[in-house]
N, C-alpha and C positions, 0 to 999 in steps of 0.2 A: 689631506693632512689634518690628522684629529687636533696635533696641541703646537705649540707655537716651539717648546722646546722638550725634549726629553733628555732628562739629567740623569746622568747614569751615577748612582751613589747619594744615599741620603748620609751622609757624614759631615763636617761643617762645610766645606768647598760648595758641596752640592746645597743644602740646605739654604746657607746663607744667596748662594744665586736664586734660587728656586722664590726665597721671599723678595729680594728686588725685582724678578722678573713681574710674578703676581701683582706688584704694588705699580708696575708700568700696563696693567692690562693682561698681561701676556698668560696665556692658556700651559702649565708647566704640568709633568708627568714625572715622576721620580723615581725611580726603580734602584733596587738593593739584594744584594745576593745573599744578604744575612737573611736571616727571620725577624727583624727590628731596623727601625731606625737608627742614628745614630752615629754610623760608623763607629770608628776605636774610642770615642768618645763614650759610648756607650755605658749609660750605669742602669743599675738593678736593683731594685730595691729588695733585702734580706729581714721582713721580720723589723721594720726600721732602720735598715744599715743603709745605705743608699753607697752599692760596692761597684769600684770600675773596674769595669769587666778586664777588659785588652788595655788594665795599667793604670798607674798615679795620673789625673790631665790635672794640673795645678793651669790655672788660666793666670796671665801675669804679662804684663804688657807696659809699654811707655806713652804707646799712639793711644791720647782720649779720645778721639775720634771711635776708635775699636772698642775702649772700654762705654763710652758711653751705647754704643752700638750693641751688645752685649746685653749689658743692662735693662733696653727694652723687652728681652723676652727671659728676665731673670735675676732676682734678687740675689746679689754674690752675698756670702760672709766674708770674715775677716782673716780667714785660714792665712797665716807665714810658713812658708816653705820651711825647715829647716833640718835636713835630715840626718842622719847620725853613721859614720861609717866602721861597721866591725872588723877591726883584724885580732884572727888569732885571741880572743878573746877581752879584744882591748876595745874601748871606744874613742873616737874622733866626731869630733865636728866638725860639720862641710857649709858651707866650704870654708876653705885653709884661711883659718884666723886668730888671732891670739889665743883662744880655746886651743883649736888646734896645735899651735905650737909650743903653749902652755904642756901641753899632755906629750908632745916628741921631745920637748927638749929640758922644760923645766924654766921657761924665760919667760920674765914676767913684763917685758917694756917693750913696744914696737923695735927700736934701736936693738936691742939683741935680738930682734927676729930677724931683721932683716942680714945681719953682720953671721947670724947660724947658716942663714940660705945662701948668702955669697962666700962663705966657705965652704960650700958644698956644691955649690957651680963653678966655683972660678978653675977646676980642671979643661970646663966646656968653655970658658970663654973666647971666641975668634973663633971658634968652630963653627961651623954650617950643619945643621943637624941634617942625616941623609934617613933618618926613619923616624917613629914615635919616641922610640924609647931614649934616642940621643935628642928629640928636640925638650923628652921630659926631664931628662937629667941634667939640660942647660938650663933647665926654667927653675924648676926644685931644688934638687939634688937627690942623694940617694935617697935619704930614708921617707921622704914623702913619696917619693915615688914606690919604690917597693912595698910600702905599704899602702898608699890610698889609689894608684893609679893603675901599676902592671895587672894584676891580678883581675882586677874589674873589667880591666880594658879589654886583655886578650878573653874573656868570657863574653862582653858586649858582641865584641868581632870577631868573637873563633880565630883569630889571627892571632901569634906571636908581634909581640909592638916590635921588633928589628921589622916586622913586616908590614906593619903599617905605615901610612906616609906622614909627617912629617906637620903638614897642615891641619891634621885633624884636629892639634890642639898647638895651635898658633900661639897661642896664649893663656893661661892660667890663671883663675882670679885671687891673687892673695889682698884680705881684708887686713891692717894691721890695728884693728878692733877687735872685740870679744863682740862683736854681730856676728849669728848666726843665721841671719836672713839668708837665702841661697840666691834668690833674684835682686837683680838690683834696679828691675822695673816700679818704676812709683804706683802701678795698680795691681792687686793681687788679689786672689780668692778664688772660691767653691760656690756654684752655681747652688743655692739652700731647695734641697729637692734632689739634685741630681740634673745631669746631661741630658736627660734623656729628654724632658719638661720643658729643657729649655729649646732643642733641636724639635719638638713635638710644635710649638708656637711658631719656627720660624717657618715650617712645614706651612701653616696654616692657608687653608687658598688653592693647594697644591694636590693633584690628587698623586699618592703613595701605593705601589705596589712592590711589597717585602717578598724574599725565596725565590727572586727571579733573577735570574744570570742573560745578562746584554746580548749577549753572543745567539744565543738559543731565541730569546725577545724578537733582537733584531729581523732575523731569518725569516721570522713568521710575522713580523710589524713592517715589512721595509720603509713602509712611507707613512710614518707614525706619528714623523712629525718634522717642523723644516728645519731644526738644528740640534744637535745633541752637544751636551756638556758635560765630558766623558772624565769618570776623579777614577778609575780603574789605572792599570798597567801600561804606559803607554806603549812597551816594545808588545805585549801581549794583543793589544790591540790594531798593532800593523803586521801580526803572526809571526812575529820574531825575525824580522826579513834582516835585521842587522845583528842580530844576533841574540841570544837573552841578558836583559841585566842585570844584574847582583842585587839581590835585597835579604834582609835580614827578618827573622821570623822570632815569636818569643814563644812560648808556653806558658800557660797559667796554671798554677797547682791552687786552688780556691778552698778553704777550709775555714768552717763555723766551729769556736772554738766555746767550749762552758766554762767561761771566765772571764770577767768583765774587762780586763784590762792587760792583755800578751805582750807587748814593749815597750809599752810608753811613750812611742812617737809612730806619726803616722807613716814613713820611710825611713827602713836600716840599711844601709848598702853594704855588699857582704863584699869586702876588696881582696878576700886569698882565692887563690884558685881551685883552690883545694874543694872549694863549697859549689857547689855545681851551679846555683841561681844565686841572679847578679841583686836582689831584693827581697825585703821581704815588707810589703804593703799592710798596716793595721786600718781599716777602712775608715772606722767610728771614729778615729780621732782626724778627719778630714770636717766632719761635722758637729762632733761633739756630740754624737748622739749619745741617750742616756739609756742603754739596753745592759742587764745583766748576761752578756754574752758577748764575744766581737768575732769577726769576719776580717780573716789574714788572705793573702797570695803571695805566690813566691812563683818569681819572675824566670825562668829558665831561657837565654837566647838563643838561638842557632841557623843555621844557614838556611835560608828558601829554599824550599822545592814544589813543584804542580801540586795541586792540592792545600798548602798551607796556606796564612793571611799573611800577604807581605805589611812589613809593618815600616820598617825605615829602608832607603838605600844605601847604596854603600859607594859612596862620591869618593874612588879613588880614581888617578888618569883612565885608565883601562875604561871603565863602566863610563864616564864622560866624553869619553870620546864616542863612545858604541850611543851615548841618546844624545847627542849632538845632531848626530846624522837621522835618529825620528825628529826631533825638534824642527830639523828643516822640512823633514816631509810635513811636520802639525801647523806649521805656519803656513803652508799653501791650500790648506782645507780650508773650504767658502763656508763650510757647514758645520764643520766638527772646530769645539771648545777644550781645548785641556785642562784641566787643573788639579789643586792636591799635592799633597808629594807624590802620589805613584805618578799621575799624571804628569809630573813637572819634574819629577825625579829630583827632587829637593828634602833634604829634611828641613820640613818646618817646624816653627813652632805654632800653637794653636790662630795666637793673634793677625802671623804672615800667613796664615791661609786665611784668614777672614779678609784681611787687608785686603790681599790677592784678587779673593772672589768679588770683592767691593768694586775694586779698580775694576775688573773685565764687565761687572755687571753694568757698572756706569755709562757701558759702551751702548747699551740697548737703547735702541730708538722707540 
């Protein structure tokens, strides 16, 4: 046995194990099927733009523990999420807050917002919503919904919301402020430099090898090392013995624009459906960089297939019950570590996979 663990995936899951391991002695091997580290976290730096590749990662978090964790391999700024949602040529502030309902309805006091939304729900009230779209029009009502939610949502999920379930939005954040903060986590911010810098440090210790796919590694590594901590597919990696899971895929449409400043805010969310991609990203104003030029993407989602990057799952019963049944098989491996959302089939958020990989790594003797 050459290294003590071989980590499949340099992305935060993998990364951040790979520096507790090293800091306990342990001899780690990293491997990545991209050409970089990173994973979806990944940024690029454009001429000074420092652009995220595979999407917005706003870091934002309530656990100091993570932020201060964080922090060691990276000076955040003060970036505030706040992004702006297009319908039909109109704009909205998200999330739904006196702005917001300033611009649907024309009311200017908490007390008329809420007395707008409870006329517009109390057709649902006593009802049990049995999909998305009735648990969002008990929570809204119509015109928030038709406007900021239908449209987005079945583009998110290729899904009709009659077709989605019911949970996916449990609940709705209405601020009854003119705050357009989007998170309501007390730490926030852009790693100054980019992910890539900071992922690069945590690495540090660890030897990295990028364009190599596990499977193929494996084959020809078998005994490479005495445990693997595998942030890949997890039904992919038991060969789909229970079936495949559902995950969800985006497309980047990435474009260098000759004009210093295309919308004004660093995320516009496009909520008709009519517009094929669910965003449209302005990079520079995540940093403030000062280039006479900016660096846009427009977010396109659509359904997994072999070959694409899975990016989130798709946590309806069906696909929960189908990795319930790997999860029992992952829990009986002496050797083999899960983690990540593919591996854990979670969507998380950045902070709950650091957290995560915190916790399993704590385990190392």
């Amino acid at each position: 046995m050459k290294y003590d663990y071989l980590i499949v995936g340099a992305g935060l899951f993998g990364s951040v194990f790979a520096h507790e391991a090293v800091k306990k002695g342990k001899k780690c091997l990293v491997i990545d099927k991209r050409p970089h580290i990173g994973g979806n976290v990944y940024t690029e730096n454009h001429d000074g733009i420092n652009v995220h590749v595979y999407g917005a990662h706003i870091f934002h978090t309530s656990d100091k523990e993570v932020w201060d964790y964080v922090n060691q391999f990276a000076e955040f700024n003060n970036y505030i999420n706040s992004p702006v949602a297009y319908y039909k040529g109109e704009l909205y502030n998200l999330p739904f807050n006196m702005n917001t309902f300033y611009k649907l309805w024309g009311v200017k006091t908490p007390g008329e917002a809420k007395q707008k939304i409870m006329e517009q729900t109390e057709e649902y009230a006593g009802i049990t919503p049995s999909n998305l779209e009735e648990q969002a029009l008990s929570l809204a009502g119509r015109d928030i919904y038709e406007k900021l939610i239908k449209g987005y949502t079945e583009k998110q999920w290729g899904r009709n919301c009659t077709e989605l379930a019911a949970f996916i939005i449990k609940r709705l954040p209405f601020r009854f402020t003119f705050d357009n903060n989007y998170f309501n986590d007390r730490y926030q911010g852009i790693p100054v430099g980019g992910y890539t810098q900071m992922i690069s440090r945590m690495l540090d210790g660890a030897e990295i090898l990028t364009d190599t796919n596990y499977f193929d590694f494996i084959e020809k590594n078998p005994d490479i090392a005495e445990r693997i901590v595998y942030t890949g597919m997890i039904d992919e990696f038991y060969n789909y013995r229970f079936g495949a899971l559902q995950y969800r895929t985006l497309k980047f449409e990435i474009q260098r624009l000759e004009t210093e400043n295309f919308q004004g805010n660093a995320v516009i969310n496009y909520t008709e459906k009519e517009i094929p991609y669910t965003r449209i990203i302005e990079h520079k104003h995540f940093e403030n960089s000062n280039c006479n030029f900016t660096v846009i993407s427009k977010e396109y989602p659509c359904e997994w297939k072999p070959g694409a990057e899975p990016y989130y799952p798709v946590n309806n019963e069906e696909n929960n019950c189908i990795y319930e049944k790997y999860r029992e098989l992952a829990e009986k491996e002496k050797n083999v570590i899960f983690g990540g959302r593919l591996g854990q089939y979670k969507y998380y958020d950045m902070d709950k996979v650091i957290r995560s990989a915190l916790n399993i790594a704590g385990r190392i003797n």
